[in-house]
C-alpha positions in Angstrom: 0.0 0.0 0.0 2.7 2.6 1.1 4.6 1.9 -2.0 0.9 2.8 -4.6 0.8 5.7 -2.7 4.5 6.5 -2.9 4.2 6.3 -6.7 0.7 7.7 -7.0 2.3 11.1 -5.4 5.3 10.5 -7.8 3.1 10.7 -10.5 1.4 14.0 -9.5 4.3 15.6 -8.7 5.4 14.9 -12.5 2.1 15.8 -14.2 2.5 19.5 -11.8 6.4 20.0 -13.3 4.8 19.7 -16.3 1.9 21.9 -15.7 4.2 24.2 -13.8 6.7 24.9 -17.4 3.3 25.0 -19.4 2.4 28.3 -17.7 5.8 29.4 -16.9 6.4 29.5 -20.8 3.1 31.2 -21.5 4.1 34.1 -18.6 7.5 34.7 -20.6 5.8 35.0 -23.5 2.8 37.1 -22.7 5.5 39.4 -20.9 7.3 40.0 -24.0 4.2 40.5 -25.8 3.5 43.6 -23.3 6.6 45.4 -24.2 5.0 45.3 -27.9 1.7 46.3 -27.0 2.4 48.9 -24.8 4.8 50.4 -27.6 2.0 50.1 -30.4 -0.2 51.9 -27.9 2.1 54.9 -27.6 3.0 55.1 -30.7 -0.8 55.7 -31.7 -1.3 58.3 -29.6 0.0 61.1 -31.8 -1.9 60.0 -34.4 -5.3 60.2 -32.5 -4.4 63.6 -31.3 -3.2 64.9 -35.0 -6.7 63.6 -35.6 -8.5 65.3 -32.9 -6.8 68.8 -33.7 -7.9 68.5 -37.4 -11.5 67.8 -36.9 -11.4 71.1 -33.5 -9.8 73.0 -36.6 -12.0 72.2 -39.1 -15.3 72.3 -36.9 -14.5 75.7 -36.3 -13.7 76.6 -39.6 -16.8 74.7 -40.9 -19.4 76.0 -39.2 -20.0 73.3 -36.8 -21.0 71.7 -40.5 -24.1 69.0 -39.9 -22.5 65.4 -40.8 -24.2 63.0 -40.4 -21.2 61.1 -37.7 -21.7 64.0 -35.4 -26.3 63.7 -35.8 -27.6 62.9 -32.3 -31.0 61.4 -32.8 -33.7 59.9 -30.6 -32.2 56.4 -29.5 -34.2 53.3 -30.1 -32.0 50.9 -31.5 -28.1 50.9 -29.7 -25.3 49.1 -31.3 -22.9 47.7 -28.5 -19.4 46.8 -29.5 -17.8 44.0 -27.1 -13.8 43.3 -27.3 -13.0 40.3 -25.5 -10.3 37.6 -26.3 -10.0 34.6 -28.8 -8.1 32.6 -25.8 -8.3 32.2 -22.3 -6.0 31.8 -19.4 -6.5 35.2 -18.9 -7.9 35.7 -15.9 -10.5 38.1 -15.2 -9.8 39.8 -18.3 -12.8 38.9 -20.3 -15.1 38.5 -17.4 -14.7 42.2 -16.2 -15.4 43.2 -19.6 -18.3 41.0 -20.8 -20.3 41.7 -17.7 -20.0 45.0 -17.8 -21.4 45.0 -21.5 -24.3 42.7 -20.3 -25.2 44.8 -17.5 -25.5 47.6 -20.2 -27.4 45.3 -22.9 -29.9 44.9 -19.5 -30.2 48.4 -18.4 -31.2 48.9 -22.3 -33.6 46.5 -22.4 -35.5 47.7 -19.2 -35.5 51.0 -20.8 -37.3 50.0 -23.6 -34.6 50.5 -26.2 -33.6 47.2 -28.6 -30.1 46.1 -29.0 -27.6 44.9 -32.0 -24.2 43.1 -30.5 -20.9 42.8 -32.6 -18.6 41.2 -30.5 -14.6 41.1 -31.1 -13.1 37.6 -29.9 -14.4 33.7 -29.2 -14.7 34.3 -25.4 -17.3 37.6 -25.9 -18.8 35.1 -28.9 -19.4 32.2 -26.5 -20.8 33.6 -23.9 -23.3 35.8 -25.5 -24.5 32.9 -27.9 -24.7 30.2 -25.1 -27.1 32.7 -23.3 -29.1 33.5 -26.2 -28.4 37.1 -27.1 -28.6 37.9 -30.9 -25.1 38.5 -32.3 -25.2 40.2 -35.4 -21.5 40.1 -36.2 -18.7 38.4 -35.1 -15.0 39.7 -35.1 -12.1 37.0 -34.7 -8.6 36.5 -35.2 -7.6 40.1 -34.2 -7.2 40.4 -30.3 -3.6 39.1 -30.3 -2.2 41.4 -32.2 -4.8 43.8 -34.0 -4.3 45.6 -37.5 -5.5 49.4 -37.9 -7.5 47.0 -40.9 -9.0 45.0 -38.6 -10.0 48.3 -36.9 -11.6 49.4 -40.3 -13.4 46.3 -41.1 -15.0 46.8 -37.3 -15.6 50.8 -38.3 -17.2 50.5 -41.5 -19.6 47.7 -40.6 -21.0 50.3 -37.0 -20.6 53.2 -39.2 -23.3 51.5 -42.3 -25.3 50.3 -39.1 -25.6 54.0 -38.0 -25.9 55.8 -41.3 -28.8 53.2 -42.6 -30.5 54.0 -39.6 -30.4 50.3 -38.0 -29.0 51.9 -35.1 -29.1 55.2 -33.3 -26.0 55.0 -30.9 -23.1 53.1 -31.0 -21.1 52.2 -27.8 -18.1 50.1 -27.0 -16.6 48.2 -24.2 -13.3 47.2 -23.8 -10.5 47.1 -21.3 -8.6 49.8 -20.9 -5.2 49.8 -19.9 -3.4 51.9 -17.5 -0.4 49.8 -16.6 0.9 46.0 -16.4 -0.5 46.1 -13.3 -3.4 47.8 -13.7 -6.7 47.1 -15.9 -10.0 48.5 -16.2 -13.3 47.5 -18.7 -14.5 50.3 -19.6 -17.4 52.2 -21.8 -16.7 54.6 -24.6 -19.6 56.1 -26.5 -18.5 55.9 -30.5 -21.6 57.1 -32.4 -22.2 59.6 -32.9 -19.5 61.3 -32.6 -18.8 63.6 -29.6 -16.9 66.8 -30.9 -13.2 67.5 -29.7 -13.9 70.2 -27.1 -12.7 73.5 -28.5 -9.6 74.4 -26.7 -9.1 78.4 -25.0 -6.4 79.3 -26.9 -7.2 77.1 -30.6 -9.3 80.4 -31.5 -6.2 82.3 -32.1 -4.7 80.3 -34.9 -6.0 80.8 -38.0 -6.5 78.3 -41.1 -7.1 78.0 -44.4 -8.5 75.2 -46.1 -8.2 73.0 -49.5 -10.9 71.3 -50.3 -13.5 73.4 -47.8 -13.3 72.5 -44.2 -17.0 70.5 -44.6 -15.3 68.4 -46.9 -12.3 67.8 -45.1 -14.6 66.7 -42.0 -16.2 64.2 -44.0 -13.1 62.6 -45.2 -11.6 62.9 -41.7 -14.8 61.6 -39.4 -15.0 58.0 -40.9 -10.9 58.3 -40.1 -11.4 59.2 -36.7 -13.7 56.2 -35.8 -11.6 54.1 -37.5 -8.4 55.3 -35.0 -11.0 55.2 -31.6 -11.8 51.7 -32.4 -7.8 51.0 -33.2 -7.3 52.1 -30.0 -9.7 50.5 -28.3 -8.1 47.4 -29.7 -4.5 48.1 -29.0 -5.3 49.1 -25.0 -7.3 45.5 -24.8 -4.6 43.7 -26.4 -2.2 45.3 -23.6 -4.6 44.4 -21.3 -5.1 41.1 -22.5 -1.2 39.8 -22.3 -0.7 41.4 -18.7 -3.7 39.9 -17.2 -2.5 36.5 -19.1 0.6 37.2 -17.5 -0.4 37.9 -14.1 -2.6 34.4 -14.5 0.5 32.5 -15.6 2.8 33.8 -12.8 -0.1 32.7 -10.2 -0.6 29.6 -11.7 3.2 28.8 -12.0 4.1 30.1 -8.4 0.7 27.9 -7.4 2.6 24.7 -9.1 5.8 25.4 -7.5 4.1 25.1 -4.1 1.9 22.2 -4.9 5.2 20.1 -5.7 7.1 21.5 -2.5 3.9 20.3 -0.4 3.9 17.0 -2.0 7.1 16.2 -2.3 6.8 16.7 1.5 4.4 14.1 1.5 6.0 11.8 -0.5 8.8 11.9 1.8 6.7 11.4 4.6 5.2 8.3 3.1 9.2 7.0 2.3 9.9 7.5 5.9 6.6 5.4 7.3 7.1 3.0 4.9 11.1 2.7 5.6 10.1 2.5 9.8 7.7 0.5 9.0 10.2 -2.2 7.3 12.7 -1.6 9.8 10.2 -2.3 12.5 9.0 -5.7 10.4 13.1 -6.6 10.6 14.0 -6.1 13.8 10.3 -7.7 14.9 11.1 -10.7 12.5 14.8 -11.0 13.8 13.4 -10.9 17.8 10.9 -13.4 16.9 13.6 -16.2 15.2 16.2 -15.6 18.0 13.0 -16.6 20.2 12.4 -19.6 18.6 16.4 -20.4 18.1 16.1 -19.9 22.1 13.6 -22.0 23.0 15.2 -24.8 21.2 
């Protein structure tokens, strides 16, 4: 019996050692995927703010010109934009996320408003299907590492919704991300668009424009989107491979601990089972010398 157990504890100490440089190979690699994230983040920064300038500029220029991007309307119909992740092992990462879009598809519904779901990722795709929510389309492939085309494909299909009329709002959730440490799902209203707020000073500069400032704030809403949603998706890829690589250091510091404890154990069990044959011995000799005496 003591030598099944012996080897039963032997076993799970393997299968943990391998479990343990399973997720000590995924943390390594989710922390050098940070570094990359983080840097694509930053680096689209200056875009987005280029971008916001343009459109202050040309607002002001313009008119406050009536595009249709910038058309508040009554809301019936709200288009909610979910980015989750294709994999798991992430910890609460897509939880935090995907609950906070529910609890806004609820608050919708018990307002009387209808709802149309495009989710990004197979973890916002199967939980939203399982519970019977209508998706009406599906993003995947992207949250690893997401292309300002994947951003596009994502804009174009909320922008047709909006401009068709199939939808009155748009607003997305994602996870925002502050530092490797740090993490937070968030909500960010998309359509229509909510005007850059005209800075103090931005009066004082004057511009000219070619084509006319209307026209250059049609070409360079659609544009604007199109960087949001890029963003979105850069700040919940961060998120994504830090919270995947806070899960993996638990996990693997978990592992080392399990082994420790039963390697403990198993040592234990060598030592009863070793007494135990010593004790058999020695009882075995005292018994023949015994029997050697009586004769």
């Amino acid at each position: 019996m003591a030598s099944a157990e012996i080897q039963q504890i032997e076993r799970r100490i393997g299968s943990v050692q391998a479990t343990k440089k399973i997720t000590r190979a995924m943390e390594l690699i989710a922390a050098s995927r940070i570094v990359k994230a983080q840097m694509r983040v930053r680096q689209s920064i200056p875009y987005i703010q280029k971008l916001t300038e343009v459109i202050r500029n040309a607002g002001r220029a313009s008119g406050g010109a009536d595009h249709l991007l910038l058309k508040r309307r009554d809301v019936r119909t709200v288009g909610v934009v979910v980015v989750s992740s294709d994999r798991g092992l992430a910890g609460s990462y897509n939880t935090n996320v995907i609950r906070l879009a529910e609890a806004a598809l609820i608050a919708h519904k018990n307002e009387g408003r209808d709802a149309r779901l495009y989710v990004v990722g197979k973890k916002a795709q199967s939980y939203f299907r399982f519970r019977g929510y209508m998706i009406e389309r599906v993003f995947l492939g992207i949250t690893d590492t997401p292309g300002y085309g994947d951003a596009r494909a994502i804009a174009n299909t909320v922008m047709d919704e909006y401009a068709s009329g199939e939808v009155d709002a748009v607003e997305a959730f994602f996870t925002r991300f502050a530092s490797s440490a740090t993490q937070e799902a968030t909500h960010f209203p998309l359509l229509p668009i909510q005007p850059p707020a005209d800075e103090a000073n931005a009066g004082s500069i004057s511009y000219e424009f070619e084509p006319s400032a209307s026209e250059i704030l049609d070409r360079i809403l659609p544009r604007y989107v199109e960087a949001g949603i890029f963003g979105m998706l850069l700040e919940s890829s961060a998120s994504e491979h830090a919270s995947r690589q806070r899960a993996m250091k638990a996990a693997t510091d978990n592992a080392t601990e399990l082994s420790k404890l039963l390697t403990r154990v198993m040592n234990q069990a060598r030592q009863a089972a070793i007494t135990t044959e010593i004790s058999e011995i020695v009882g075995g000799a005292e018994a023949l010398a015994e029997s050697f005496g009586d004769r």
